[in-house]
MIBA-455056 format. One line per 10 residues: their letters; for each residue x, y, z of C-alpha. Coordinates in Angstrom, 3 decimals. Layout:
% MIBA-455056
a> X:Y:Z  ... .
//
This chain:
% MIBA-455056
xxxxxxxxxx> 0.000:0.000:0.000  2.841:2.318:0.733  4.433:1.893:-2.368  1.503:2.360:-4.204  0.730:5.864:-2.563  4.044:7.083:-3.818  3.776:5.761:-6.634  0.828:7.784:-7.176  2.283:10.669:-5.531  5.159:10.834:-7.753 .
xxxxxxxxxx> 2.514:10.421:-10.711  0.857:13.570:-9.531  3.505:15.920:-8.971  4.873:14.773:-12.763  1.861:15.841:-13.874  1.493:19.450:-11.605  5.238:20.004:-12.962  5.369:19.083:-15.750  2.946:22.641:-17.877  5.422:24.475:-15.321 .
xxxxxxxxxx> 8.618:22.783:-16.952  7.575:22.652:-20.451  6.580:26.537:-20.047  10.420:27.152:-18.296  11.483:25.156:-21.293  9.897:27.296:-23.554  10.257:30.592:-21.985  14.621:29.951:-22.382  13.543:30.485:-26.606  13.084:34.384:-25.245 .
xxxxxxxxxx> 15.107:36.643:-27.145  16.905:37.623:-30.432  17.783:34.825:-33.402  19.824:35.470:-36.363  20.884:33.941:-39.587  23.173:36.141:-41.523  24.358:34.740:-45.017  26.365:36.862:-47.186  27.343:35.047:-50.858  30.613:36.515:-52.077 .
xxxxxxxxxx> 30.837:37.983:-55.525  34.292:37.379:-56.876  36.644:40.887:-56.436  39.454:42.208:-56.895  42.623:43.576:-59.539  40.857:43.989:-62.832  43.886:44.759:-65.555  43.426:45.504:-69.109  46.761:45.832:-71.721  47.244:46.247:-75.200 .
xxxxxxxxxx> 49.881:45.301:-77.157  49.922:45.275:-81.298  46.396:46.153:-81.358  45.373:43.037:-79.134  43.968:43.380:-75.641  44.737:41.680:-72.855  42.459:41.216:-69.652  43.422:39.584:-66.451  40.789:39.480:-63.311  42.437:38.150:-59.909 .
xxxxxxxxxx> 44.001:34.939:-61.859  42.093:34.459:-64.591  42.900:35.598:-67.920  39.602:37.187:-69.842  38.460:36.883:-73.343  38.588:40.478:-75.262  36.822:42.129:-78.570  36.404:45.722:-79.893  33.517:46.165:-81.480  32.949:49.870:-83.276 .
xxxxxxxxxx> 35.173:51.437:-79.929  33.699:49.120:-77.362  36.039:46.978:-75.515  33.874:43.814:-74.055  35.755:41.802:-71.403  34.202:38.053:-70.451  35.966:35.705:-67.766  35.672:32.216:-67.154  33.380:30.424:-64.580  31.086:33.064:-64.211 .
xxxxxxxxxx> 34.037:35.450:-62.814  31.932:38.308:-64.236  32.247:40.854:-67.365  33.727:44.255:-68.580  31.284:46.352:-71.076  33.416:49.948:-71.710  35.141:52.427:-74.047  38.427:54.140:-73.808  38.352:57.991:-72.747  39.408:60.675:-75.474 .
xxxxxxxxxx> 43.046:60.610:-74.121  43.073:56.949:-73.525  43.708:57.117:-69.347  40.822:55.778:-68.724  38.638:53.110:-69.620  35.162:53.857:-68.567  32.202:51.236:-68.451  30.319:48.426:-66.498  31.493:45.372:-64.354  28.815:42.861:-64.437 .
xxxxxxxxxx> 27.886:40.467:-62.204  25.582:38.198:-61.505  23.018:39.568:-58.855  20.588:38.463:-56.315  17.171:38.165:-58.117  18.283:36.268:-61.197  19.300:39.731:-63.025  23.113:40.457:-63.908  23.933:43.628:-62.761  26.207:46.181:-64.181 .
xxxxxxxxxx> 27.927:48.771:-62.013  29.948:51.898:-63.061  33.631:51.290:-63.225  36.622:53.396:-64.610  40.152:51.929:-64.846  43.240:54.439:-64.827  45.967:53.722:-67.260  49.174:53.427:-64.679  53.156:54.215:-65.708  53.553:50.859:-67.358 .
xxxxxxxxxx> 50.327:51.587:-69.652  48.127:49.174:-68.002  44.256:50.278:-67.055  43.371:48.849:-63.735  40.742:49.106:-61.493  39.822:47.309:-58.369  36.260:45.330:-58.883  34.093:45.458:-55.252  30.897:44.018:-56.392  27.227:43.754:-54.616 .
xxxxxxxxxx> 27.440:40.598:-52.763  24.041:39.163:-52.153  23.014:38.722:-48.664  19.762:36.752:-47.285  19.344:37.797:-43.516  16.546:36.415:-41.075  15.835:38.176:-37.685  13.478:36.080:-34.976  12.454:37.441:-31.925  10.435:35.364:-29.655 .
xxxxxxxxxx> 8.554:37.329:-26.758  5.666:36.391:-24.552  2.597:38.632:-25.527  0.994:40.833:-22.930  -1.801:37.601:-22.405  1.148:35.587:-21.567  1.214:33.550:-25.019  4.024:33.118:-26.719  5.207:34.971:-30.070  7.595:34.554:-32.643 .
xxxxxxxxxx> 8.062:37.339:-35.126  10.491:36.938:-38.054  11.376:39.664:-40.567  13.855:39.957:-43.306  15.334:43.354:-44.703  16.151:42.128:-47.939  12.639:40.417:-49.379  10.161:40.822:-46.307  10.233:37.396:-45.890  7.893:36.214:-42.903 .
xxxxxxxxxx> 7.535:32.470:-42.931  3.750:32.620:-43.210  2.962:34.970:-41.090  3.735:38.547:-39.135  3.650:36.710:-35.601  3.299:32.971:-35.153  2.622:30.832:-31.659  5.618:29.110:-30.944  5.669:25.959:-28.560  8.533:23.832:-27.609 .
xxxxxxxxxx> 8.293:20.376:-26.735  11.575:19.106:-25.575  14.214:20.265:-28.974  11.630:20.365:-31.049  9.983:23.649:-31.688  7.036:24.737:-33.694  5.733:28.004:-35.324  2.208:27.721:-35.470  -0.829:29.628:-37.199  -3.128:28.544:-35.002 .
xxxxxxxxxx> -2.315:28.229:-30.831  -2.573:24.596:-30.083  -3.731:23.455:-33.423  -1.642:20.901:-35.176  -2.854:21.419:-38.589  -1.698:25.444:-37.973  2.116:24.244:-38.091  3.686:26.256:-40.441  7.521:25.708:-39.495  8.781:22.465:-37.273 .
xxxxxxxxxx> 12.480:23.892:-35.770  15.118:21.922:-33.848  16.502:23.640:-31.017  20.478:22.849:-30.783  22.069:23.920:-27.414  25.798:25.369:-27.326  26.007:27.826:-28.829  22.277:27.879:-28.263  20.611:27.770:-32.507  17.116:27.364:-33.925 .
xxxxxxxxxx> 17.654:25.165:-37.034  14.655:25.008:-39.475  14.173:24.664:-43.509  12.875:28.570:-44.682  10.930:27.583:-47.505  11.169:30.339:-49.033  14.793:30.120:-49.706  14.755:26.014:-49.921  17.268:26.132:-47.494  18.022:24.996:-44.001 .
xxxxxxxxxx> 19.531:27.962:-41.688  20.555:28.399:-38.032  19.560:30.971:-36.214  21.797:31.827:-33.584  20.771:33.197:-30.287  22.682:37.238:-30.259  22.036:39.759:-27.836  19.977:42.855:-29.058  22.917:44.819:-29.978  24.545:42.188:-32.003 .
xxxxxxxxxx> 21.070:42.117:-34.702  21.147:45.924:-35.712  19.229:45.380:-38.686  16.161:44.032:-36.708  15.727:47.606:-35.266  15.127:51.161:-36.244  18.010:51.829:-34.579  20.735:49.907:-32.530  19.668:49.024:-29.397  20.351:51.084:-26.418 .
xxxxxxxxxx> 20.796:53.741:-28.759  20.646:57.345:-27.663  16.983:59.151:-28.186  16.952:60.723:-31.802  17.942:64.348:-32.355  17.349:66.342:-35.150  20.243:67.406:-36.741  21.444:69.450:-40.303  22.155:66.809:-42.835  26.059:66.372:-43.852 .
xxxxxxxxxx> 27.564:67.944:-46.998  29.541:65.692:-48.635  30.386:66.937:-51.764  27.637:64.744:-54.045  25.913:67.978:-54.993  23.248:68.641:-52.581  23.352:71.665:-50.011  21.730:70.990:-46.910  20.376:73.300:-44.442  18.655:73.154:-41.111 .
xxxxxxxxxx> 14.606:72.753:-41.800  13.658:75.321:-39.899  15.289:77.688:-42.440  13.152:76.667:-45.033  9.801:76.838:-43.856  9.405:73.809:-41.839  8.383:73.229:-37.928  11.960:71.233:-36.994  10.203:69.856:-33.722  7.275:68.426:-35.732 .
xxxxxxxxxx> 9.213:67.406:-38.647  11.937:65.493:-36.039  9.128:64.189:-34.579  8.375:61.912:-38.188  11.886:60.429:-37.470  11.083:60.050:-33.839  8.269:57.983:-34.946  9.973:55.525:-37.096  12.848:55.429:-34.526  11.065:54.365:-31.576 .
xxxxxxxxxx> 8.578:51.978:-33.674  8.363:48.303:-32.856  9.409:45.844:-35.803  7.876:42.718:-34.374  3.910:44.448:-34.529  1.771:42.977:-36.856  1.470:45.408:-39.132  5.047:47.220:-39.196  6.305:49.998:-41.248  9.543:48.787:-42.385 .
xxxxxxxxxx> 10.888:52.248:-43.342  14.929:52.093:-44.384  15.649:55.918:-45.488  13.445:58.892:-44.752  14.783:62.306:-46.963  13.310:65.548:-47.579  14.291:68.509:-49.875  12.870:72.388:-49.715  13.609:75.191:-51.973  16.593:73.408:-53.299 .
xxxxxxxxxx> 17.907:72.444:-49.963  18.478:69.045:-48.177  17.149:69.165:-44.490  16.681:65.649:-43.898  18.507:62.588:-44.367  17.547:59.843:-41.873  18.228:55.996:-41.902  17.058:53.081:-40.363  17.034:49.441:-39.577  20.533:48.799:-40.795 .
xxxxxxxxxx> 20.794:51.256:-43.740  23.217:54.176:-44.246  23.392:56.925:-46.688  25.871:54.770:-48.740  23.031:51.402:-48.972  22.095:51.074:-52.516  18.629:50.042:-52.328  16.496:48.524:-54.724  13.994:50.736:-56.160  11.800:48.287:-57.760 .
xxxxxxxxxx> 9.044:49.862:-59.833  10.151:53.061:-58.869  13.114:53.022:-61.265  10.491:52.642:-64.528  10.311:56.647:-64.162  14.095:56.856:-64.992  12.413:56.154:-68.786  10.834:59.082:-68.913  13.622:61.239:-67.334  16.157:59.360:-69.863 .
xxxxxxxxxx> 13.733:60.251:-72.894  13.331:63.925:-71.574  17.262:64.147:-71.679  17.643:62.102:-75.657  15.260:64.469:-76.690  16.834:67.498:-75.010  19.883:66.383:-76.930  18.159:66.343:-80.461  17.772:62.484:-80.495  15.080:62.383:-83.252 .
xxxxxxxxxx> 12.358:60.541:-80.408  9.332:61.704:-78.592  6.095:59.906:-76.900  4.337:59.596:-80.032  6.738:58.049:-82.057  6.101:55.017:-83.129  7.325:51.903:-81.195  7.072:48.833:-83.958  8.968:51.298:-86.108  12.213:52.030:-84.075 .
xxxxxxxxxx> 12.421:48.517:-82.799  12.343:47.727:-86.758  15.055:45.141:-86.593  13.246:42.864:-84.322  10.686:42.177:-86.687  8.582:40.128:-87.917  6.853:40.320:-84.441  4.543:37.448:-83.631  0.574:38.581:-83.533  0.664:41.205:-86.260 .
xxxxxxxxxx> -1.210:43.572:-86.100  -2.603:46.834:-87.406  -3.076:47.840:-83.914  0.411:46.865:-82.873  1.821:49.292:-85.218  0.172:52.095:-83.565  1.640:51.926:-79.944  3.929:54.444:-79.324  5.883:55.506:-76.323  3.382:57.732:-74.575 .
xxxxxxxxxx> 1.502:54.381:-75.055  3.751:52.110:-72.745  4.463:54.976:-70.531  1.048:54.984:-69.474  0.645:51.283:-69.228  -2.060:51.549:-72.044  -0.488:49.967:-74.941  -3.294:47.386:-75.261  -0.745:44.317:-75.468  -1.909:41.353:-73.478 .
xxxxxxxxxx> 0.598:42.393:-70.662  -0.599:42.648:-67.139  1.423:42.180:-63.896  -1.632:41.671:-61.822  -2.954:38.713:-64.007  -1.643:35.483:-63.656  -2.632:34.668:-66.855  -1.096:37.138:-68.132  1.156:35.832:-70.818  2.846:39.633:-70.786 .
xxxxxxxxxx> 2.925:39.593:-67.038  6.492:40.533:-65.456  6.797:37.125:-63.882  6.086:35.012:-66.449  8.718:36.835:-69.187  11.060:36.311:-66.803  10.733:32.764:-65.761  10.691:31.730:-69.428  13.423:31.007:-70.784  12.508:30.558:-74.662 .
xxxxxxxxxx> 13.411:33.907:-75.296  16.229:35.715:-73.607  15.752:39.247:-75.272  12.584:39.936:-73.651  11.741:43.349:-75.939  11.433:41.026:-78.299  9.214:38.983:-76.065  6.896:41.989:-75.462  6.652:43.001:-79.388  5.672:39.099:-79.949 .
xxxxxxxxxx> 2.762:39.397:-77.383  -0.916:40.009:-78.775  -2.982:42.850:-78.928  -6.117:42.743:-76.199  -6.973:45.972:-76.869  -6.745:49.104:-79.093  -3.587:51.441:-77.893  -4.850:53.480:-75.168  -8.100:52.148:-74.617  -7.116:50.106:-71.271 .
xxxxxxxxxx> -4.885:50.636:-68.547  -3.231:47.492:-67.051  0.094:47.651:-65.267  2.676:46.464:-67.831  6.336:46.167:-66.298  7.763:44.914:-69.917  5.774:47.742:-71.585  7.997:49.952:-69.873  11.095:47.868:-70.305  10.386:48.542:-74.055 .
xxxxxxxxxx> 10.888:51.845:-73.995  14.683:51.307:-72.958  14.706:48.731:-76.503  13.248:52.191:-78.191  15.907:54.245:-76.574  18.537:52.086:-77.506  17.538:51.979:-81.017  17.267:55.799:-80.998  20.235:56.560:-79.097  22.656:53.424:-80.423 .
xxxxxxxxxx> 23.575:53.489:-76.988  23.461:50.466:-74.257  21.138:51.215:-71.591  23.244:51.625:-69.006  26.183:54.064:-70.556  22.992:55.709:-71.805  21.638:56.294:-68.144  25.358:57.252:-67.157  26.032:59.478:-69.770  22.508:61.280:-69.700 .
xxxxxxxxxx> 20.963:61.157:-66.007  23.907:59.612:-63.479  27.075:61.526:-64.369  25.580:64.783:-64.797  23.785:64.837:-61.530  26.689:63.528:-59.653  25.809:60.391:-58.662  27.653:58.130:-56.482  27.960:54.092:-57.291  24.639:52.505:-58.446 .
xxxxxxxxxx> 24.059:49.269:-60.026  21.561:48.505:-63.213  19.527:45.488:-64.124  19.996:43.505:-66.971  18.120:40.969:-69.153  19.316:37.574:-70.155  20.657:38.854:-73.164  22.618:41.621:-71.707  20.813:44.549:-72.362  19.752:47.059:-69.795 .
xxxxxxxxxx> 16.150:46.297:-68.048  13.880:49.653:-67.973  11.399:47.312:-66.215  12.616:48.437:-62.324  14.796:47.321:-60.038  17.947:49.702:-60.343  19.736:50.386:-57.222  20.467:53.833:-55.771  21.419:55.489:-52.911  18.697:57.486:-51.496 .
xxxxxxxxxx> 20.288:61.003:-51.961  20.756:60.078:-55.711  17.198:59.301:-56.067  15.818:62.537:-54.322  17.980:64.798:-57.186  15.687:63.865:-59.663  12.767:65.037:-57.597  15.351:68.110:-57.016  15.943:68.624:-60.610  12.083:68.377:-61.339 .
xxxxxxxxxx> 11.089:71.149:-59.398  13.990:73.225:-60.370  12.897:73.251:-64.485  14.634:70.213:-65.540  18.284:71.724:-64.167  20.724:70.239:-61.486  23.169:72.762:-60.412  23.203:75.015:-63.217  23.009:71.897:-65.718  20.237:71.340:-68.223 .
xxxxxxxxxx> 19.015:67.782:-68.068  15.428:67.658:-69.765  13.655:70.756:-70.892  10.930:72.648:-68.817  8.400:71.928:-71.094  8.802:67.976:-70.770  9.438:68.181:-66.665  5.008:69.924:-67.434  4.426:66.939:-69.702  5.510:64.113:-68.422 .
xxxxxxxxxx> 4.437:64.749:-64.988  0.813:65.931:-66.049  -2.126:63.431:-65.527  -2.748:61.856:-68.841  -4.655:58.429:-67.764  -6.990:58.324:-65.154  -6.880:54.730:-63.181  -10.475:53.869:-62.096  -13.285:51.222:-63.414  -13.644:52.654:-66.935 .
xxxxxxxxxx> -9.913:52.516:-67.467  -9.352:49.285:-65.892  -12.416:47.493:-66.692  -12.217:46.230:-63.171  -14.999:46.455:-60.567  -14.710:48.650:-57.403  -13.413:46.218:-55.213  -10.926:45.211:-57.680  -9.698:48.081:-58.634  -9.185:49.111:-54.584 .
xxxxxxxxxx> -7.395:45.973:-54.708  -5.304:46.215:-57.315  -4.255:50.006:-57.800  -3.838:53.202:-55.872  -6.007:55.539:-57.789  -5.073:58.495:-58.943  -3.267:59.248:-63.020  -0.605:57.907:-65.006  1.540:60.667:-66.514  4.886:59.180:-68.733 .
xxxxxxxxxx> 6.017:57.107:-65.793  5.242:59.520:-63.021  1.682:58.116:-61.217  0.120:61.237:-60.181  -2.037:62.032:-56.634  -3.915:64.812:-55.173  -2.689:64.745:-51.319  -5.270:67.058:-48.718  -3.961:68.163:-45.618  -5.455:70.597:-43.728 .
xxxxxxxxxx> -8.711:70.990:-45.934  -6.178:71.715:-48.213  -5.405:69.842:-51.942  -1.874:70.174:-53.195  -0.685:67.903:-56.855  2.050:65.111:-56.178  3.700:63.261:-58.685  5.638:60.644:-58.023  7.723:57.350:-58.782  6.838:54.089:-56.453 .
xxxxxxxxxx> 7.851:50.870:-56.145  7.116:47.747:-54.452  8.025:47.980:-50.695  7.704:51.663:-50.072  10.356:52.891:-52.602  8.734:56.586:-53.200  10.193:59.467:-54.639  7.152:62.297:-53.914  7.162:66.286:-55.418  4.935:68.343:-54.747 .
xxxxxxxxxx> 5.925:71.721:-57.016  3.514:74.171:-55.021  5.574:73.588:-52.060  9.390:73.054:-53.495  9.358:69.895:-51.924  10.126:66.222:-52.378  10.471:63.454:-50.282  12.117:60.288:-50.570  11.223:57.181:-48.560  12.558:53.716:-48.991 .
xxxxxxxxxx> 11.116:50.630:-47.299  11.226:47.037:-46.668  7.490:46.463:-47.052  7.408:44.208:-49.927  4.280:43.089:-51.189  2.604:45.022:-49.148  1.070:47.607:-50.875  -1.516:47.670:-47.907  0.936:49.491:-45.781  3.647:50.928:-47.878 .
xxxxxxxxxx> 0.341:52.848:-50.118  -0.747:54.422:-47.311  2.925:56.627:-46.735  2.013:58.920:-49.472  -1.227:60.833:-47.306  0.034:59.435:-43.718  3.639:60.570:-43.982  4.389:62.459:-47.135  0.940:64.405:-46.602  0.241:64.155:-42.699 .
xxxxxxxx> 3.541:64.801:-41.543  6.087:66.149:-43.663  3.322:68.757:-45.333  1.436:69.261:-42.165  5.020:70.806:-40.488  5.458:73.631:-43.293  4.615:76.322:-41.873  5.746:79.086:-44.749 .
//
């Protein structure tokens, strides 16, 4: 009998301990997890000779292959090394062009490089690519209801794992991020829990591959906040001249309340990643009668990040079209697009239709092709181009496509329409993309290093996706308001900065053909201009024009000529239009605007 009471006794405290143990167990998963991957992009010497009229390239080790072609000097090195697209300068010190790489989103990449001939009449440069880098930030935290939460977010592709915050339970090394608290069929990730040093290993299937999160106090996973942890309180300060152009000056100089426009970096400072809905804001900069008076950065970034700029970077085709035709290139929006891009024909589909889009056409995403990002379907849809792999030049691909409607009779988002108009642009021009963008929009408003996108067969994407540092970005917006001139240089012509940025398509039901909940849906309202979408923005009872360029994630450049202002935000909200949409009236409008106060 004795034995059997303590048998049972022992039973029952098991059982009383064991919720208490299990919840000990899992309360030691508190805290900060990291995975940090960076892939290495080969670097280093690049070194170009010539010798009897041949040319020599060497990269690191490897010896390159070489060809002129009409004064272009193309490099190409073995095993995926990378590539050399340039020209020699007039006095043949330098040789300025491209390195390409391979990037991060199945894109090359091409990024400004010069070499300088040295004593021994060698060109060399040294090559510092973009090396991709995938990084995953957990933190697990009870909520104030005692459950517990795991939130995971990644800078680079808002990655989330299924969710903004998932339960987590642990059950011995096993740990699971769940959908739904104690519901088995909610498991969305199954994690082992690896002690010394203490890791979370799991499979992120978004990646298809198995990382470890390592346990790292807060100060040790900077990206995951605002700003470092245990950080001083943010204080408004001038912005830094450094000699790329811009003058700065304090905001209170210009017009602006500083204590209520500090406060809009207070905000994003102090904000709290792991809520469910954050605003994952990297770069917050603002401009005022021609000066820069702020220049703020967050979660990681610095004023030398070059960010993606997604869809924001399809209005560099109309700023690069304002500048060809400033410079007497015989082009304009109405010429004709089937006739510059001439030597790509036949084109699949023919059509009389077809031969009527012009540029102002794809500019406005109204060409009638059958071309639709937000289609599946879509066989013109950015996605599907480029995951086939049938055809590499992918103007080509968007001249083959058929019509679905007459030119300008539909609106429908059309990322390859745009990339088009770089194929028109480099038939007009005879230029490649990129040296185009240098030569017309980069150099002259003294940019600093940016990288391009390219397509399969090596010509420069127009589509999106360029990568900028923020202050580069917000000189357009700069030159804009100031007539089409950056510091006392002409870049496009007053007249086109009017007509580009004017409203030309409105995007609602009758445009669209979608329904109202659709369209809500789908788009942001307001007009198409040539690759500027244009808003009206109230604040105050008060309506002031914005025209802008946006891209996925909360990439916005915002000018607004009545007040001399533009504003450039950046932002790692991708695919989340739902929060990223709203920055244009909340922050652009509600804060920024709102502290003018002459």
């Amino acid at each position: 009998m004795r034995q059997q009471l303590a048998t049972l006794a022992l039973l029952a405290f098991a059982l009383c301990a064991t919720p208490a143990v299990a919840q000990e167990t899992a309360d030691a998963l508190q805290g900060y997890w990291v995975s940090d991957v960076t892939t290495p992009r080969p670097r280093g010497d690049l070194v170009v000779t010539q010798d009897s009229h041949a040319w020599r390239a060497r990269f690191g080790d490897a010896a390159g292959d070489a060809s002129l072609n009409a004064g272009e000097l193309r490099l190409r090195f073995p095993r995926g090394l990378g590539a050399f697209r340039g020209a020699l300068s007039r006095d043949r010190r330098r040789l300025d062009g491209f390195w390409i790489q391979d990037g991060d989103q199945g894109q090359p990449l091409a990024m400004p490089l010069s070499l300088h001939r040295d004593k021994h009449g060698a060109w060399r440069a040294t090559v510092a690519p973009l090396d991709p880098r995938f990084t995953l930030y957990l933190r697990i935290f009870r909520r104030d209801d005692g459950v517990l939460i795991g939130a995971f977010r990644n800078p680079q592709r808002n990655t989330r794992g299924g969710g903004s915050r998932l339960f987590v339970e642990r059950e011995g090394a096993t740990v699971r991020f769940l959908e739904n608290k104690d519901g088995l069929s909610g498991i969305i990730h199954q994690a082992t829990f690896i002690p010394a040093p203490d890791r979370i290993r799991m499979l992120w299937r978004e990646t298809g591959e198995t990382i470890d999160l390592v346990r790292q106090p807060p100060e040790k996973a900077p990206g995951y906040f605002p700003r470092p942890s245990g950080a001083p309180p943010y204080l408004y300060t001038r912005p830094q001249e450094t000699g790329d152009g811009w003058r700065t000056a304090r905001a209170g100089s210009v017009g602006f309340d500083e204590t209520a426009l500090a406060g809009v970096a207070q905000h994003i400072a102090a904000s709290d990643p792991a809520v469910r809905q954050p605003a994952l804001i990297h770069s917050l900069l603002v401009a005022r009668r021609g000066r820069l008076v702020l220049d703020e950065y967050f979660f990681g970034h610095d004023g030398n990040t070059l960010h993606d700029l997604r869809s924001a970077g399809k209005t560099f085709a109309s700023v690069m079209l304002g500048a060809a035709m400033q410079s007497g290139v015989a082009i304009s929006p109405d010429t004709s697009v089937a006739s510059l891009m001439h030597s790509r024909a036949p084109f699949a589909n023919p059509s009389p239709a077809k031969d009527r889009i012009t540029l102002a056409h794809l500019m406005t995403h109204a060409s009638g092709l059958a071309c639709n990002d937000n289609d599946e379907a879509s066989p013109g849809g950015e996605d599907t181009m480029q995951s086939q792999t049938a055809q590499p030049d992918w103007w080509k691909y968007t001249l083959d496509l058929p019509m679905q409607n007459e030119p300008g009779a539909r609106y429908a988002y059309c990322s390859g329409g745009m990339n088009l108009v770089g194929g028109a642009l480099t038939a007009a021009t005879g230029a490649w993309l990129p040296a185009l963008f240098d030569r017309t929009v980069a150099r002259p408003l003294q940019f600093g290093p940016y990288a391009w996108n390219l397509a399969p067969d090596g010509e420069g994407y127009l589509g999106g996706g360029s990568r900028l540092r923020p202050r580069d970005l917000l000189k357009i917006g700069q030159m804009y308001l100031d007539g089409g001139v950056w510091r006392g240089r002409r870049i496009v012509s007053k007249a086109w900065v009017a007509r580009s940025t004017a409203p030309i398509v409105t995007i609602n039901e009758q445009t669209t053909g979608l329904d109202t909940e659709t369209l809500h849906n789908t788009y942001f309202g307001g007009a198409d201009g040539y690759a500027w979408h244009t808003f009206d923005v109230t604040v105050g009872g008060r309506t002031y024009r914005e025209y802008e360029a946006a891209g996925n994630g909360g990439q916005i450049l915002a000018v607004v000529p009545e007040l001399e202002l533009a504003v450039v935000l950046t932002g790692g909200n991708y695919n989340q239009g739902f929060i990223w949409g709203r920055w244009r009236d909340e922050i652009v409008g509600g804060a920024i605007i709102a502290a003018i106060r002459d």
